[in-house]
N, C-alpha and C positions, 0 to 999 in steps of 0.2 A: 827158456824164459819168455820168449817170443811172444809163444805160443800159449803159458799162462795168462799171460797181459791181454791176449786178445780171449781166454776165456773168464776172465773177470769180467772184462766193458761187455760182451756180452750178455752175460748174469745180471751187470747193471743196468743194460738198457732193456733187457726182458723185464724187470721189476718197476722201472719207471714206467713202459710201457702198461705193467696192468695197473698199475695207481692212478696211471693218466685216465685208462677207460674205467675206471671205479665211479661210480656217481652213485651218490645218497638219494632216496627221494626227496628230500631237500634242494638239490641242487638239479634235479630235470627241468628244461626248460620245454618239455614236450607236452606236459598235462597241464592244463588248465587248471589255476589254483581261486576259490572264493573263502573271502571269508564272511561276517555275518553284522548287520547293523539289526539293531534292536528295536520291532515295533513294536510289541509292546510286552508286561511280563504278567504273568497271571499267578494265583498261590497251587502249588504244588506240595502235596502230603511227605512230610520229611519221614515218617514210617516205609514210602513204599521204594521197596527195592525194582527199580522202574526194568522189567522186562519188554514188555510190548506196548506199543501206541499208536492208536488209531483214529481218527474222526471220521464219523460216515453221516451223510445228514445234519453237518451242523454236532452229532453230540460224539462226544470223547467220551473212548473207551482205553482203559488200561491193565496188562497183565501185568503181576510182582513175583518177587522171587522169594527162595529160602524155606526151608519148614517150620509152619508154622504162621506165614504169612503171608503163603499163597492164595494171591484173588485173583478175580475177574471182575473191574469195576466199569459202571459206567457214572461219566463224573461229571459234576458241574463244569464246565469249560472258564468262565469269570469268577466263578466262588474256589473251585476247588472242590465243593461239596460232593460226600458221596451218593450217589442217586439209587446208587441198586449194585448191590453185590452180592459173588458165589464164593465162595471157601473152601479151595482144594483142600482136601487130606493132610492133615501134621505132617505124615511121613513124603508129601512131594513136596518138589522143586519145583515150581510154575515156571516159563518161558516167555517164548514170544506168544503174540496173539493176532489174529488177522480173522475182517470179514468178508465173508464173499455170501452175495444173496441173504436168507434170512437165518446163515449160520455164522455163528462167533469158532473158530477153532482154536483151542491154544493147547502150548506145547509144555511136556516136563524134562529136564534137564535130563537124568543118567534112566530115568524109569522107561524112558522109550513108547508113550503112551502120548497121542493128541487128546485133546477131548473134545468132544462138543457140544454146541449150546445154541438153544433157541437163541437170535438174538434178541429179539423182545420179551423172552419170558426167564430168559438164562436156564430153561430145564434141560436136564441132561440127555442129549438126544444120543448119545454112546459114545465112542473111540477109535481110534487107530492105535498101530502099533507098528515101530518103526527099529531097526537095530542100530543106529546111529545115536549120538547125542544131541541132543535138541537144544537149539539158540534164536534165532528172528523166524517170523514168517513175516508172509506178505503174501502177495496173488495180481497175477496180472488180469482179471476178470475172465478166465480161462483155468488156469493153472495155479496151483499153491506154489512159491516157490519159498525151499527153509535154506539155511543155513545151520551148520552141525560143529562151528568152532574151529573150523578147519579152512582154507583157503577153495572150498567145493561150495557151490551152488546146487539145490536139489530141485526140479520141478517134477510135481508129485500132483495127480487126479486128485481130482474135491474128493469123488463120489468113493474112492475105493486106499488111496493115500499110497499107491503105486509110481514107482519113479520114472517118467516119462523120457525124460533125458535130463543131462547136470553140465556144470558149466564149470570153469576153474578163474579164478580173477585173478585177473595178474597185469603186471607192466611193464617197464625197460628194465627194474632189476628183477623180476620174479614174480612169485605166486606170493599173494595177500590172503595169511591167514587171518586168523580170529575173528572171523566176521560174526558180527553179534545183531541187533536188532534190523529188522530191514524196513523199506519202504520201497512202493513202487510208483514213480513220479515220470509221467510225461515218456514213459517207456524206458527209461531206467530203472536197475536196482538201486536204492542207496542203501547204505549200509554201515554202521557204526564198527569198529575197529575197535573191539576191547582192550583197554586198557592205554588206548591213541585217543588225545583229543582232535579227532577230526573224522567226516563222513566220507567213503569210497562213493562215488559215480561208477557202475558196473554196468556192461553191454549183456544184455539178457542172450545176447547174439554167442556171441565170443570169451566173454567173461574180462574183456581189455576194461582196465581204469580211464574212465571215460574223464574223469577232474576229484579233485581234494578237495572238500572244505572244511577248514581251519578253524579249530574253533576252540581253541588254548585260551584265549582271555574270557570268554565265556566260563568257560572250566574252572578258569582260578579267581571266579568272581564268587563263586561259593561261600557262606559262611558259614564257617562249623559243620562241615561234611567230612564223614569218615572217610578212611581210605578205600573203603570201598568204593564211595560216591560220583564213580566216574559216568562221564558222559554215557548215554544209553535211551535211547527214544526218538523215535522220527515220526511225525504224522501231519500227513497233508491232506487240506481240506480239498479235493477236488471243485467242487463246486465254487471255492470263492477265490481257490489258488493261493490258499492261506499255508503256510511253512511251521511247524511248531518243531522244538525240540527239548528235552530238558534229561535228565540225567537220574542215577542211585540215590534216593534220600536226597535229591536235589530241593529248595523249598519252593523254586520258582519251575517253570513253564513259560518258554521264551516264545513268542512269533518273531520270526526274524526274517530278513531278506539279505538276499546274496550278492555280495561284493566282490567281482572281481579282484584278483590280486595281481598289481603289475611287477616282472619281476626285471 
């Protein structure tokens, strides 16, 4: 009997013990959390299924999603206005989009093909071709780096779209998948989390979660967006240190600034 009794309280103190050390990313008090004040909101096209987003020089560029409504636009910034677009194929999925120098590269979901494009003239200057599934890019003025839906980081040559080396993001519980559209800010990745309303902080170093930002009241400020309509777009203006983000069939395009969260 004894000897049952003492293998119970230990069964129970072994399960207390791992509930004790369980923590949500909710409740870490190790990463840094922001969330977002609103400077100001511009119109955004309730058609595009926002893949990629970009500012270089002052002018916004965006990739879309789905067949059938895959672009490459480059867009009025205050209007929303479209200035100049390219029309992937009915039969692709369009992706992320990033520029580096005078090339536009964007990516297609399950086809495994980059493309590219002048960027001032949008002509098709050829492709890549990749056996992974394609979600964000971005580039640290060196390096493409994509993102494949998975909790992996890819940095991939401009000139040849070969994988240099890869990273895994992760933090006190784990590896963070679903990484979806990126940005690279101040020698960070960021990074959208499909289907999470909030952006990862990623070490291009290590792949450690550098900080969360928060951005649920943003997300449920929507009106009349499907359920596809989730958060998906980061784009920083380097030059004026301008923060933009906006979402799927979102109608707006936010600049915003980041608020610490005390916890």
């Amino acid at each position: 009997m004894l000897l049952a009794r003492l293998t119970i309280a230990l069964v129970l103190l072994a399960s207390a013990l791992s509930c004790g050390s369980h923590q949500s990313r909710d409740e870490t008090p190790k990463i840094p959390e922001y969330g977002a004040r609103i400077i100001n909101r511009f119109p955004h096209d309730r058609a595009a299924f926002t893949q990629g987003l970009e500012i270089v020089d002052g002018q916004l560029y965006e990739g879309t999603g789905h067949e059938g409504t895959s672009w490459l636009r480059r867009v009025e910034l205050e209007t929303g206005n479209v200035l100049q677009q390219y029309d992937l194929a009915d039969s692709l999925f369009g992706e992320g989009i990033t520029i580096l120098g005078d090339r536009i590269y964007q990516l297609t979901w399950l086809h495994g093909i980059c493309f590219v494009f002048d960027r001032e003239t949008f002509d098709s200057l050829g492709f890549f071709r990749y056996n992974t599934q394609g979600w964000g890019l971005t580039h640290d003025d060196s390096l493409l780096i994509m993102s494949d839906g998975s909790s992996t980081v890819y940095f991939r040559d401009p000139q040849t779209f070969q994988i240099r080396r890869r990273i895994t993001a992760h933090d006190h519980i784990g590896q963070v998948a679903q990484l979806n559209e990126l940005e690279y800010i101040d020698g960070e990745i960021w990074a959208n989390v499909y289907t999470w309303n909030f952006i990862a902080r990623i070490s291009p170093t290590d792949g450690q979660i550098l900080g969360w930002i928060r951005l649920a009241d943003l997300a449920a400020a929507q009106d009349s967006v499907p359920a596809e309509g989730v958060l998906n777009g980061i784009a920083y203006d380097h030059d004026q240190g301008r923060l933009f983000v906006t979402g799927k069939y979102w109608p707006s395009l936010y600049e915003i600034e980041l608020v610490p969260v005390e916890r």
